[in-house]
CHARMM internal coordinates of N, CA and C (Angstrom, degrees):
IC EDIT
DIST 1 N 1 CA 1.4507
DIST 1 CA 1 C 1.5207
ANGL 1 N 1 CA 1 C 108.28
DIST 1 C 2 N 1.4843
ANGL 1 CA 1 C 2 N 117.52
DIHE 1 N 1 CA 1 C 2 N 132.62
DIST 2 N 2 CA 1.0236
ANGL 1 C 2 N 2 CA 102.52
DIHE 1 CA 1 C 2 N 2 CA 173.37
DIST 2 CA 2 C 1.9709
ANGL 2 N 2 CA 2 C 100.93
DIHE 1 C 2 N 2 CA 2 C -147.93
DIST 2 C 3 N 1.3073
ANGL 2 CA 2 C 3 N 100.88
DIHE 2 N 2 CA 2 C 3 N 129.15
DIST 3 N 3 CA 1.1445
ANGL 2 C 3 N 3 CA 133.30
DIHE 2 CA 2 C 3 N 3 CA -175.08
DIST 3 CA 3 C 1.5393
ANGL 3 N 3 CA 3 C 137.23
DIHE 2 C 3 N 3 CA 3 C -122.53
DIST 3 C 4 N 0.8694
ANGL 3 CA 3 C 4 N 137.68
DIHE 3 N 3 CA 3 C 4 N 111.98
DIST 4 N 4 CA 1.4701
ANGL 3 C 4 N 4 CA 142.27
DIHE 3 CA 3 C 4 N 4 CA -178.41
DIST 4 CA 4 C 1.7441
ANGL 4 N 4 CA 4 C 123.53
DIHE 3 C 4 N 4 CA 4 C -105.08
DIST 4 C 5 N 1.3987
ANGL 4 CA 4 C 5 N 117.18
DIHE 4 N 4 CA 4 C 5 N 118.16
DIST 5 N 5 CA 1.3715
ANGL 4 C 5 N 5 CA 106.28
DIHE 4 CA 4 C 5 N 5 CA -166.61
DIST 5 CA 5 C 1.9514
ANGL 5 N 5 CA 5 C 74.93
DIHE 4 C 5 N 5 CA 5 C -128.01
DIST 5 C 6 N 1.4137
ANGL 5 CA 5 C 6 N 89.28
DIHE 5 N 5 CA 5 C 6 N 143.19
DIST 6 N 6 CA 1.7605
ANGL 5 C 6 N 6 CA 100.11
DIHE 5 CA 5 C 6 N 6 CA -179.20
DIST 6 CA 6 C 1.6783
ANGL 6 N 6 CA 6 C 94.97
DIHE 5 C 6 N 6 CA 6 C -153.34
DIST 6 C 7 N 1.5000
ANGL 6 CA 6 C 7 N 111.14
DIHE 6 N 6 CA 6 C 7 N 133.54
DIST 7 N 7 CA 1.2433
ANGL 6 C 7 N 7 CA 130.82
DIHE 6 CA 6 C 7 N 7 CA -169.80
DIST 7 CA 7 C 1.5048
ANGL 7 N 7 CA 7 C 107.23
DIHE 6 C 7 N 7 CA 7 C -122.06
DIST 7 C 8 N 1.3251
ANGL 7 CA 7 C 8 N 126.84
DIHE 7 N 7 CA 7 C 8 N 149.76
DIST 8 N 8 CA 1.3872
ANGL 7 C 8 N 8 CA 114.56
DIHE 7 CA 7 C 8 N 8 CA 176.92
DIST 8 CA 8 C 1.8876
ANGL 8 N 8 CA 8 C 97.24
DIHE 7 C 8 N 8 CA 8 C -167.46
DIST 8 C 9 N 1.4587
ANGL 8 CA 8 C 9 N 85.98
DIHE 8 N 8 CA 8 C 9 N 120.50
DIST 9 N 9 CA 2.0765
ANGL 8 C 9 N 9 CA 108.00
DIHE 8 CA 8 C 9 N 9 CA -170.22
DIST 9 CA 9 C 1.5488
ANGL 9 N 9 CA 9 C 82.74
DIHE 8 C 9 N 9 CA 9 C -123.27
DIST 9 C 10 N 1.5173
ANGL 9 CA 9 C 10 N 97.26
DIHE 9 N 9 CA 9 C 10 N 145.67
DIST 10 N 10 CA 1.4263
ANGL 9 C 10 N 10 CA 133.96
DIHE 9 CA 9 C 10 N 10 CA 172.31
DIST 10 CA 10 C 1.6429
ANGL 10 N 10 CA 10 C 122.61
DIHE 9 C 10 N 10 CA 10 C -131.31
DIST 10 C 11 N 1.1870
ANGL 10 CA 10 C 11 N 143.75
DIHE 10 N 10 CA 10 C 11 N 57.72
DIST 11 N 11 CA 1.2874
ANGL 10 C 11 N 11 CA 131.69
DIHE 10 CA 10 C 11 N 11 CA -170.65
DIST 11 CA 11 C 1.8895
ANGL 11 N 11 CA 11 C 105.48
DIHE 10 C 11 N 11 CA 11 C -62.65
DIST 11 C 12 N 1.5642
ANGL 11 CA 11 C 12 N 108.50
DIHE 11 N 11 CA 11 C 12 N 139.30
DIST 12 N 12 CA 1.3863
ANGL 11 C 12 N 12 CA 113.60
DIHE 11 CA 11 C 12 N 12 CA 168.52
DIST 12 CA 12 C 1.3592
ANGL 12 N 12 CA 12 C 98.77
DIHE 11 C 12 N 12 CA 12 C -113.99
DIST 12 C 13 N 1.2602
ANGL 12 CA 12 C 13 N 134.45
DIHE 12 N 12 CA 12 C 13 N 144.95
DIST 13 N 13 CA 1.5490
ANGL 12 C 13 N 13 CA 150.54
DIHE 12 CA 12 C 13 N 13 CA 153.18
DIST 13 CA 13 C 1.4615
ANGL 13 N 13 CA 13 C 93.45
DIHE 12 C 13 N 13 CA 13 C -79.39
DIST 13 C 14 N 1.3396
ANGL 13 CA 13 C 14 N 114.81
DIHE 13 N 13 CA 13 C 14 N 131.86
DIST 14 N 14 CA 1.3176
ANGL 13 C 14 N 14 CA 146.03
DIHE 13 CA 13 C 14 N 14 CA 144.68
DIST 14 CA 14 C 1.6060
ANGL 14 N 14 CA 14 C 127.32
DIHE 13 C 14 N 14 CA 14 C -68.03
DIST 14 C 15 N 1.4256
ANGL 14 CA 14 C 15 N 97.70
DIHE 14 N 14 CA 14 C 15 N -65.61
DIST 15 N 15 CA 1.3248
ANGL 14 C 15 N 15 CA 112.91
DIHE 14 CA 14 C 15 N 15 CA 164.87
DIST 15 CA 15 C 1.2391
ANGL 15 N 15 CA 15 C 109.72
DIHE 14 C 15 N 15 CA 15 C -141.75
DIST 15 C 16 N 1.5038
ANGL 15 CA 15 C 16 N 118.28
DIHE 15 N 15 CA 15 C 16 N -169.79
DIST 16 N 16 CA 1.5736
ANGL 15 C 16 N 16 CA 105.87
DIHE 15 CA 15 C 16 N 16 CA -174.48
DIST 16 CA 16 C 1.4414
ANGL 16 N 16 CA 16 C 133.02
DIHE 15 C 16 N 16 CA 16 C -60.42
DIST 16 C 17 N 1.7507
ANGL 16 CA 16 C 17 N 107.75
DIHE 16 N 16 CA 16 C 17 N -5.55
DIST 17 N 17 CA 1.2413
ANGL 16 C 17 N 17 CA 99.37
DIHE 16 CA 16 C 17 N 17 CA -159.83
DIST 17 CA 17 C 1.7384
ANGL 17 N 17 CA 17 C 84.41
DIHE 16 C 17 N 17 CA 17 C -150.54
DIST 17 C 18 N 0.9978
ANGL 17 CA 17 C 18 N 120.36
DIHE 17 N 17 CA 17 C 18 N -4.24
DIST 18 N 18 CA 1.5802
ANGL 17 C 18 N 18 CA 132.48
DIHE 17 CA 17 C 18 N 18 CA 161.44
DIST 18 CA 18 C 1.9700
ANGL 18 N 18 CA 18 C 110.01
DIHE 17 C 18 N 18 CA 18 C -70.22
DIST 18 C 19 N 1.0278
ANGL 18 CA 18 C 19 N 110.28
DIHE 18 N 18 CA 18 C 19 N 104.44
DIST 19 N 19 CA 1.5551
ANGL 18 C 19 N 19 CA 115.08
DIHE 18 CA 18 C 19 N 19 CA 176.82
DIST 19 CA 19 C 1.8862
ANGL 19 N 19 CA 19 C 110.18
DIHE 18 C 19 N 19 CA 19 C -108.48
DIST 19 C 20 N 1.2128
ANGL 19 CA 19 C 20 N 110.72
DIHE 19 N 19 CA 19 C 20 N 116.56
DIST 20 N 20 CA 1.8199
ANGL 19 C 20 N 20 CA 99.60
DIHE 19 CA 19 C 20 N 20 CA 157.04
DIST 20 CA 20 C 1.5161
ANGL 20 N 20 CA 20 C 115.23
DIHE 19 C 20 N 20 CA 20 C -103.45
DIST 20 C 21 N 0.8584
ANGL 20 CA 20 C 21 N 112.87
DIHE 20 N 20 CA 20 C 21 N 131.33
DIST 21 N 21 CA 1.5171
ANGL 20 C 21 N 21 CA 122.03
DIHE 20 CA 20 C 21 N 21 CA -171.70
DIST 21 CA 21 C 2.0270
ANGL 21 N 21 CA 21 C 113.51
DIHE 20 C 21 N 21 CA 21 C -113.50
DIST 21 C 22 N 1.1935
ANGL 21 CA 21 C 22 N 88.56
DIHE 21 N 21 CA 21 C 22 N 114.51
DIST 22 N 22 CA 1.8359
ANGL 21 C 22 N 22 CA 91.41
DIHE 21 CA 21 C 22 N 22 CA -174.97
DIST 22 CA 22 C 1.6113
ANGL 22 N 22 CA 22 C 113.54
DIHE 21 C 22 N 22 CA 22 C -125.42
DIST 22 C 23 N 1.3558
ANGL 22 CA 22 C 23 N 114.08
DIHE 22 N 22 CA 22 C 23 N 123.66
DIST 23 N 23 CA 1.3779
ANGL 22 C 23 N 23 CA 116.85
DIHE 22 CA 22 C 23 N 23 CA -160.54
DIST 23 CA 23 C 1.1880
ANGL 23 N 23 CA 23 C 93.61
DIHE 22 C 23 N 23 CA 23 C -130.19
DIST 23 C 24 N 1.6635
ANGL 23 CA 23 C 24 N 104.21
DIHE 23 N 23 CA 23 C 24 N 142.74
DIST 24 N 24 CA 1.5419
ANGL 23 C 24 N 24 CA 108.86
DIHE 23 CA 23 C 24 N 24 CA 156.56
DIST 24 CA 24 C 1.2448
ANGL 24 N 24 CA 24 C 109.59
DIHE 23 C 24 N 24 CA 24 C -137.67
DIST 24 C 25 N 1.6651
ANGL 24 CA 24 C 25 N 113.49
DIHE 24 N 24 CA 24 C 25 N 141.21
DIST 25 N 25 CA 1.5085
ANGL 24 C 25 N 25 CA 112.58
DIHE 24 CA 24 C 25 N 25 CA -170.20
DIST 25 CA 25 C 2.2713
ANGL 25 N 25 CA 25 C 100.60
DIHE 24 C 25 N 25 CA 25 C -124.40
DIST 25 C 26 N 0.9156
ANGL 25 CA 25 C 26 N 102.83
DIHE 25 N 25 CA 25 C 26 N 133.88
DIST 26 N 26 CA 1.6772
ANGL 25 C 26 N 26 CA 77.23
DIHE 25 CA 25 C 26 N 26 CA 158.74
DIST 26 CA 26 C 1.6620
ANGL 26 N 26 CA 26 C 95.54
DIHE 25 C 26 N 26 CA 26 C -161.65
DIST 26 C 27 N 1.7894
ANGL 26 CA 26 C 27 N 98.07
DIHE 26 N 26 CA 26 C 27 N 147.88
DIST 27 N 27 CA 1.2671
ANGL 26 C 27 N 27 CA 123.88
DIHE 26 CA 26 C 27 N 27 CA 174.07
DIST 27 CA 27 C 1.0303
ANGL 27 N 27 CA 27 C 116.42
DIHE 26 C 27 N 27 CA 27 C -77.90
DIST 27 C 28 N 1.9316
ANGL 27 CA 27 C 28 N 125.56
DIHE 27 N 27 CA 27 C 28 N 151.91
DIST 28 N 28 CA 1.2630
ANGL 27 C 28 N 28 CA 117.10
DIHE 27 CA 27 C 28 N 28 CA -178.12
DIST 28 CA 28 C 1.7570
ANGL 28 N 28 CA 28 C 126.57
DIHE 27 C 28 N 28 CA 28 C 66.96
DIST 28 C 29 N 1.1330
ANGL 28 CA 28 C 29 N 122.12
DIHE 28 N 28 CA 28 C 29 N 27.96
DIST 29 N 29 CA 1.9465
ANGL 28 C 29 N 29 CA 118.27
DIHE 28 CA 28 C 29 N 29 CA -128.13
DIST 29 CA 29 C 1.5446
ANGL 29 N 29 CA 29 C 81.18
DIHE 28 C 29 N 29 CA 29 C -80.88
DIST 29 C 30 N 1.3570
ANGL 29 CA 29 C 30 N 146.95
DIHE 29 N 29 CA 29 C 30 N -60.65
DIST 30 N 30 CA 1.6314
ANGL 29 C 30 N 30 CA 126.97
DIHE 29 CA 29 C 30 N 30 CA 153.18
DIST 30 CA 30 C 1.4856
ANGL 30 N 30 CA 30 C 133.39
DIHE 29 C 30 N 30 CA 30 C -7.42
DIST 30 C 31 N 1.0687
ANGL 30 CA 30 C 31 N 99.31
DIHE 30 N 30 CA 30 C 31 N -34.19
DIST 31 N 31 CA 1.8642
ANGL 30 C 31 N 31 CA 108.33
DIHE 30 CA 30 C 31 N 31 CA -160.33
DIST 31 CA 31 C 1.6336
ANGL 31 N 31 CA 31 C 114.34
DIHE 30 C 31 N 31 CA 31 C 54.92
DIST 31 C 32 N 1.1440
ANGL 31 CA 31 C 32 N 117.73
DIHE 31 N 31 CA 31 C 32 N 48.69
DIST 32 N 32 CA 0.9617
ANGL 31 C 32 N 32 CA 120.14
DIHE 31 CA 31 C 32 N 32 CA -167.02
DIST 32 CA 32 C 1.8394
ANGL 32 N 32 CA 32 C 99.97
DIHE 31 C 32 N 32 CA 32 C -84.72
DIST 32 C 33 N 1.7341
ANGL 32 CA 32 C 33 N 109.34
DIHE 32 N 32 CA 32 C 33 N 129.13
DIST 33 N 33 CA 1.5133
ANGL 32 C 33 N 33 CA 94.32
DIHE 32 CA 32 C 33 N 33 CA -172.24
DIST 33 CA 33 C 1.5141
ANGL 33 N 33 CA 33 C 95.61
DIHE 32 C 33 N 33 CA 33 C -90.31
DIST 33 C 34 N 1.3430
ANGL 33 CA 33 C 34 N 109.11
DIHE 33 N 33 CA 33 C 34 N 159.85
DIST 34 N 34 CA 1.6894
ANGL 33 C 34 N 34 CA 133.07
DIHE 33 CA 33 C 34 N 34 CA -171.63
DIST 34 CA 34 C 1.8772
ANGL 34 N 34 CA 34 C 96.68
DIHE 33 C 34 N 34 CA 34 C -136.71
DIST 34 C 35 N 1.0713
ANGL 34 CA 34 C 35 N 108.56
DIHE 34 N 34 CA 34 C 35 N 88.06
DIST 35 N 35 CA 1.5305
ANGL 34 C 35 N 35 CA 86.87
DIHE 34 CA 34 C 35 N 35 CA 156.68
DIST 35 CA 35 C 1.8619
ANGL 35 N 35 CA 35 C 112.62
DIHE 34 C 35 N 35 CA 35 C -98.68
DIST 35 C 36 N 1.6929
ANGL 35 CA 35 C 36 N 97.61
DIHE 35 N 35 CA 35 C 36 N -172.28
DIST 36 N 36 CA 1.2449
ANGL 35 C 36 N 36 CA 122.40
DIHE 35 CA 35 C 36 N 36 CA -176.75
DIST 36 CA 36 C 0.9371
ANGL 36 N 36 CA 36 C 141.87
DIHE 35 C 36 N 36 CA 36 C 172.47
DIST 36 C 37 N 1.4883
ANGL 36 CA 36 C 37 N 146.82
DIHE 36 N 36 CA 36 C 37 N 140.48
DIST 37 N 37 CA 1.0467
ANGL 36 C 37 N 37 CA 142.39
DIHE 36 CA 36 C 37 N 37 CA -110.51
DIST 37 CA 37 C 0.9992
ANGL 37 N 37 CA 37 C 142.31
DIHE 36 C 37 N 37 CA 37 C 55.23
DIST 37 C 38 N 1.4438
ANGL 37 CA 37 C 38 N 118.44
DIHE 37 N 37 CA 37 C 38 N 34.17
DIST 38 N 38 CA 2.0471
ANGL 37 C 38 N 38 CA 131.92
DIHE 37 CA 37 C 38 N 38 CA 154.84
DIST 38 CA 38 C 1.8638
ANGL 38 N 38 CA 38 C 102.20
DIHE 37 C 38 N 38 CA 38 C -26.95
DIST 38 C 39 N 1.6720
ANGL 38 CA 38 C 39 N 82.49
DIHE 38 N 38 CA 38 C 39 N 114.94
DIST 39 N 39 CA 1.8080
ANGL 38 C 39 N 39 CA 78.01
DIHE 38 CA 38 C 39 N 39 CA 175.95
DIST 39 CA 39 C 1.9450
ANGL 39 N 39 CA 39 C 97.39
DIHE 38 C 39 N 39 CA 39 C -100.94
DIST 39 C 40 N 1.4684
ANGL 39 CA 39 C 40 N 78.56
DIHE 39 N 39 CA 39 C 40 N 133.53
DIST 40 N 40 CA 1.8138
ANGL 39 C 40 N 40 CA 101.91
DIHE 39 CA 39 C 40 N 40 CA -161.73
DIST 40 CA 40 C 1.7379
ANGL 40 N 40 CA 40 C 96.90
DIHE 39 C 40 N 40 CA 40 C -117.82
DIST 40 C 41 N 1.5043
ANGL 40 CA 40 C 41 N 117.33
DIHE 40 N 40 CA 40 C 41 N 14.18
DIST 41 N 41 CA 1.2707
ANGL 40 C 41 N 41 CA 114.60
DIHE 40 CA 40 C 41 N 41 CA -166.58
DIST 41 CA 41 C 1.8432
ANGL 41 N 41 CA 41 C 127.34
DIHE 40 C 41 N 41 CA 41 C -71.87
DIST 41 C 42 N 1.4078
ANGL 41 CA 41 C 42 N 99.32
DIHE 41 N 41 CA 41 C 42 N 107.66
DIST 42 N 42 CA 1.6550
ANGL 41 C 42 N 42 CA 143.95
DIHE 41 CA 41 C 42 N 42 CA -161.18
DIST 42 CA 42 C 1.8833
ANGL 42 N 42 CA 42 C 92.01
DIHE 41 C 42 N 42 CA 42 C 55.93
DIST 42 C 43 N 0.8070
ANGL 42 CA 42 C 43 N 114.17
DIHE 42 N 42 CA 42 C 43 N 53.74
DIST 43 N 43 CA 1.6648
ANGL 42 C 43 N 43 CA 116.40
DIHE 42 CA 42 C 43 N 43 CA 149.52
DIST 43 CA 43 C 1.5028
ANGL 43 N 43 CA 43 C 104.05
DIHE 42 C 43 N 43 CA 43 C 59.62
DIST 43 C 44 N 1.3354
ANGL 43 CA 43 C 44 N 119.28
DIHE 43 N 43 CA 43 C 44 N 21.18
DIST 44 N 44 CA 1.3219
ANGL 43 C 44 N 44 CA 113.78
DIHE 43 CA 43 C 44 N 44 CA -177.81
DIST 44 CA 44 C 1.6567
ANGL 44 N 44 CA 44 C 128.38
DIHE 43 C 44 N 44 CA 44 C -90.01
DIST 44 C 45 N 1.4344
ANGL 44 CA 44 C 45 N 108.44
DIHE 44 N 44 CA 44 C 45 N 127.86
DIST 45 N 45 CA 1.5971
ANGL 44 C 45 N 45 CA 96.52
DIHE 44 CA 44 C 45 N 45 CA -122.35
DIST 45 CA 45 C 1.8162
ANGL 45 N 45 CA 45 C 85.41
DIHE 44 C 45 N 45 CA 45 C -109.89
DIST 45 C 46 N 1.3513
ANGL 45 CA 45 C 46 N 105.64
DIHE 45 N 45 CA 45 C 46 N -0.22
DIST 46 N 46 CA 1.6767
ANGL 45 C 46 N 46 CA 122.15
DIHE 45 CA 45 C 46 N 46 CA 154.62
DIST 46 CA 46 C 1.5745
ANGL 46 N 46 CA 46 C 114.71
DIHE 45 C 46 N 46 CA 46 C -68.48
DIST 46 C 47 N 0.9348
ANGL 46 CA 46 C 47 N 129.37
DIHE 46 N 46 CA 46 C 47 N -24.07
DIST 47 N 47 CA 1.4281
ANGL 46 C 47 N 47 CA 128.31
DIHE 46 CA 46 C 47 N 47 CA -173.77
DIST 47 CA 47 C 1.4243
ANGL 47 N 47 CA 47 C 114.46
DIHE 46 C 47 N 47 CA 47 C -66.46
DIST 47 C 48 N 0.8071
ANGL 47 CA 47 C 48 N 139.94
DIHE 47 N 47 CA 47 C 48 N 147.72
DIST 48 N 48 CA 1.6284
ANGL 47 C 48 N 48 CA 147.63
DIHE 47 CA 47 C 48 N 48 CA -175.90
DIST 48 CA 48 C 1.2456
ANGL 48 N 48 CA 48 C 108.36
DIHE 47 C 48 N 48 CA 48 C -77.09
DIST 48 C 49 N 1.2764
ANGL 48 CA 48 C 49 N 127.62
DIHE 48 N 48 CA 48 C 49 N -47.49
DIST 49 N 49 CA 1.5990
ANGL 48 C 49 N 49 CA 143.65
DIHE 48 CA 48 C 49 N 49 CA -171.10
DIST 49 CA 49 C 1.6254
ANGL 49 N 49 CA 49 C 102.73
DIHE 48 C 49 N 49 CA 49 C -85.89
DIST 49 C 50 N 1.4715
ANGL 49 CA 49 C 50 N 131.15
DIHE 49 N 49 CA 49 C 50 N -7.09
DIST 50 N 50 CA 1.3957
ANGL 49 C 50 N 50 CA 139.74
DIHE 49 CA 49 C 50 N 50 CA -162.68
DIST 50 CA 50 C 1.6739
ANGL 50 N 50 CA 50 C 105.88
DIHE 49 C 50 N 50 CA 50 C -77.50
DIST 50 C 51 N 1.6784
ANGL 50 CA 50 C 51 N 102.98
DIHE 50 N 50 CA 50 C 51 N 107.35
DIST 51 N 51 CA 1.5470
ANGL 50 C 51 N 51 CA 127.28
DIHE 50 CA 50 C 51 N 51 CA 179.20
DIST 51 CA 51 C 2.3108
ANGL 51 N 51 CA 51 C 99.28
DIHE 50 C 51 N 51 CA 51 C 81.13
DIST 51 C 52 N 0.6195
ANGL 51 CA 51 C 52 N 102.59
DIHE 51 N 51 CA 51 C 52 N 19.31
DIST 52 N 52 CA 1.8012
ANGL 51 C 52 N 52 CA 96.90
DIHE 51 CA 51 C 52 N 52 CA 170.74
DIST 52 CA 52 C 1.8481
ANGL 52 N 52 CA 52 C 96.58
DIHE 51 C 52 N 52 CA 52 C -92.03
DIST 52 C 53 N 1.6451
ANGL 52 CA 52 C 53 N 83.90
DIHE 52 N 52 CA 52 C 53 N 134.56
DIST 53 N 53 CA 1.7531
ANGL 52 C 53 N 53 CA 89.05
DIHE 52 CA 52 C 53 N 53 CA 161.47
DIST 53 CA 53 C 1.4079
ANGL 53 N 53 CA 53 C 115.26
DIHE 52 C 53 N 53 CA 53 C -88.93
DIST 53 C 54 N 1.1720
ANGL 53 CA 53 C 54 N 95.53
DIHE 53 N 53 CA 53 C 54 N 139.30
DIST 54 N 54 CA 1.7266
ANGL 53 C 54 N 54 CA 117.81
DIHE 53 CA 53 C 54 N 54 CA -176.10
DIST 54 CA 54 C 1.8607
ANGL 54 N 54 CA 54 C 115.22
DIHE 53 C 54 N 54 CA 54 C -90.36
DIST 54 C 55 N 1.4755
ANGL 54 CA 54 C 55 N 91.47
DIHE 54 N 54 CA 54 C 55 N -14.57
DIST 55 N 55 CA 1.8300
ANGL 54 C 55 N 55 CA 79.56
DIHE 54 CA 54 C 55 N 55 CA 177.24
DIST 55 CA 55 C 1.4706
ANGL 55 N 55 CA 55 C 77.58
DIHE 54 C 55 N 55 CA 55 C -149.80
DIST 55 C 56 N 2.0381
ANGL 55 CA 55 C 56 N 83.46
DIHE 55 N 55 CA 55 C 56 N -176.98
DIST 56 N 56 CA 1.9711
ANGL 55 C 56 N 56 CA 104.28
DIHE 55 CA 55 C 56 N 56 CA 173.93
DIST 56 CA 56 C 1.3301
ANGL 56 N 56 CA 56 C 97.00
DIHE 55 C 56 N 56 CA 56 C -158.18
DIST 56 C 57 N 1.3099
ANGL 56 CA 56 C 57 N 100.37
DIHE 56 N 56 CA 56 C 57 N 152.11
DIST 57 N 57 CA 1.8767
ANGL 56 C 57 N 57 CA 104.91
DIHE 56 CA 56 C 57 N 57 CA 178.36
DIST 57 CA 57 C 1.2738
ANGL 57 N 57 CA 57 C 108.47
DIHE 56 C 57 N 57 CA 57 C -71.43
DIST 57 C 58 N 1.5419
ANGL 57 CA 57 C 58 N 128.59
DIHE 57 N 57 CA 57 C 58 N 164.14
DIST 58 N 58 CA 1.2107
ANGL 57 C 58 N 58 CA 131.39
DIHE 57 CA 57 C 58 N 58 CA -177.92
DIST 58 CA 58 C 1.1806
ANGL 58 N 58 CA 58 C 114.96
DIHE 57 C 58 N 58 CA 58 C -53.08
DIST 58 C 59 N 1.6996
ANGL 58 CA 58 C 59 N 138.70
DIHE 58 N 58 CA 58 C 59 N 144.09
DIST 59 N 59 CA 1.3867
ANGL 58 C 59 N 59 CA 141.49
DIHE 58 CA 58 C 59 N 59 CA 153.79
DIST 59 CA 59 C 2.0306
ANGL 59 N 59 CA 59 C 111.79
DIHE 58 C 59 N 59 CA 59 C -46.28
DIST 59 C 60 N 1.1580
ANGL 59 CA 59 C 60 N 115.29
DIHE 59 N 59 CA 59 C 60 N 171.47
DIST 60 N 60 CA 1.2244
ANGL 59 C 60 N 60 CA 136.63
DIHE 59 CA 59 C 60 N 60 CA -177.78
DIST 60 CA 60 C 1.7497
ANGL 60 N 60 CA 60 C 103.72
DIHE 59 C 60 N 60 CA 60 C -50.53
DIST 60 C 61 N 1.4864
ANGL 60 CA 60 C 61 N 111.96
DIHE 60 N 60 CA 60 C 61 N 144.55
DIST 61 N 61 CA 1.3444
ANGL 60 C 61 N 61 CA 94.61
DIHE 60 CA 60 C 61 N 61 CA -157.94
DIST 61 CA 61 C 2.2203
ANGL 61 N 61 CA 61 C 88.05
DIHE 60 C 61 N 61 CA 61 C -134.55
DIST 61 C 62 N 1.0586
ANGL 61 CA 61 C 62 N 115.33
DIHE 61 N 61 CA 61 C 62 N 123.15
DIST 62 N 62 CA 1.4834
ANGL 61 C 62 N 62 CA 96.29
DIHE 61 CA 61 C 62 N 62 CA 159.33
DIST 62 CA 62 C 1.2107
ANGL 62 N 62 CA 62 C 125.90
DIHE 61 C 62 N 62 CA 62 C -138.05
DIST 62 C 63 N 1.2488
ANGL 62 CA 62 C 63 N 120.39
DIHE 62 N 62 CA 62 C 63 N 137.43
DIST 63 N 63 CA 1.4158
ANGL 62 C 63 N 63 CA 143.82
DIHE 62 CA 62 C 63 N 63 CA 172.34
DIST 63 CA 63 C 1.8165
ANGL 63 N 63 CA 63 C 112.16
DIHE 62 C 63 N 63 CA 63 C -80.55
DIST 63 C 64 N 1.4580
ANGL 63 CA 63 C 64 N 121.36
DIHE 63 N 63 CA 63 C 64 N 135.00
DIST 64 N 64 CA 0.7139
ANGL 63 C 64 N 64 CA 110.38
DIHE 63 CA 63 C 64 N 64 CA 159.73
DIST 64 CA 64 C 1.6784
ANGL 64 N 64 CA 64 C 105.18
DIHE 63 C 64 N 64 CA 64 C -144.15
DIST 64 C 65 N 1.0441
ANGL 64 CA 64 C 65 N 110.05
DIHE 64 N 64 CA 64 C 65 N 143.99
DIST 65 N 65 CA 1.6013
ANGL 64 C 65 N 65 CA 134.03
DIHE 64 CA 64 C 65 N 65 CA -163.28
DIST 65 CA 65 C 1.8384
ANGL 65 N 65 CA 65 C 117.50
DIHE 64 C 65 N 65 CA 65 C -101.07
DIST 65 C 66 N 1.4497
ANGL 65 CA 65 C 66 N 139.79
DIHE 65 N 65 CA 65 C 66 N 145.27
DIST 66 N 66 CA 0.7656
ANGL 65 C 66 N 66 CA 160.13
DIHE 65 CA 65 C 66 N 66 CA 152.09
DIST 66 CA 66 C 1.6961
ANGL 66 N 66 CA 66 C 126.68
DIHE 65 C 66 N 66 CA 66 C -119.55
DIST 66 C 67 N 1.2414
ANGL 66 CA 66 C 67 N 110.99
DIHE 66 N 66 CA 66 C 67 N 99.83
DIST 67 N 67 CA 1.5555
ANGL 66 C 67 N 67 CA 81.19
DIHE 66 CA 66 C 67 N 67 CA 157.47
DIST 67 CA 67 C 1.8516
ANGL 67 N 67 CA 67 C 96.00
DIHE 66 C 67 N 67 CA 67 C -162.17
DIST 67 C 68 N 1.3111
ANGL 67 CA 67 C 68 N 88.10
DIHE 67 N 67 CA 67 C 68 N 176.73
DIST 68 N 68 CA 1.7602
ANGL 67 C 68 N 68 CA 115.96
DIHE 67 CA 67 C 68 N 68 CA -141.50
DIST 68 CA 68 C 1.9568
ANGL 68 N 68 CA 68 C 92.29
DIHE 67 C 68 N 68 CA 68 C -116.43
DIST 68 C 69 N 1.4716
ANGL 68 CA 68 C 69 N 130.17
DIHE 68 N 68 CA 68 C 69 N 106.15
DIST 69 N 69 CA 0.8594
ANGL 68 C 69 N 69 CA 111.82
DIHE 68 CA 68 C 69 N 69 CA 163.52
DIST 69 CA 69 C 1.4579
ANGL 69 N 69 CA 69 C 127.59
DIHE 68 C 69 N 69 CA 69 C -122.79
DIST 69 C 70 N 1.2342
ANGL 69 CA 69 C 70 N 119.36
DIHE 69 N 69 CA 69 C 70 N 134.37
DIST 70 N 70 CA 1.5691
ANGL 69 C 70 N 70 CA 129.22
DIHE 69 CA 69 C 70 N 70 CA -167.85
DIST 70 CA 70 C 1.1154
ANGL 70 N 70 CA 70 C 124.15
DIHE 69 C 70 N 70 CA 70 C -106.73
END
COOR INIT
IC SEED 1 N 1 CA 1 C
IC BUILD
């Protein structure tokens, strides 16, 4: 599995007691696809569905943040 989560916050002072705060977070930050769940069910190698993955972890995800504190 390979995955990368990278976050990055910056607070600016305004004034002494004025803060802006800007964050960015995102999951996956590659997009690297991961599936899983190969259905291998009793090894039957006649089955139509035999070794296909049935799911995948979420794609690349980002958040980005604002906020203002006083």
């Amino acid at each position: 599995m390979n995955n990368w989560d990278v976050a990055l916050l910056k607070d600016t002072h305004l004034t002494e007691s004025n803060v802006l705060e800007f964050w960015l977070q995102s999951v996956n930050t590659f997009n690297y696809t991961q599936f899983f769940g190969a259905n291998s069910v009793d090894d039957n190698i006649n089955d139509p569905t035999f070794s296909q993955f049935i799911s995948a972890m979420p794609p690349r995800l980002v958040q980005v943040s604002l906020k203002f504190h006083f």
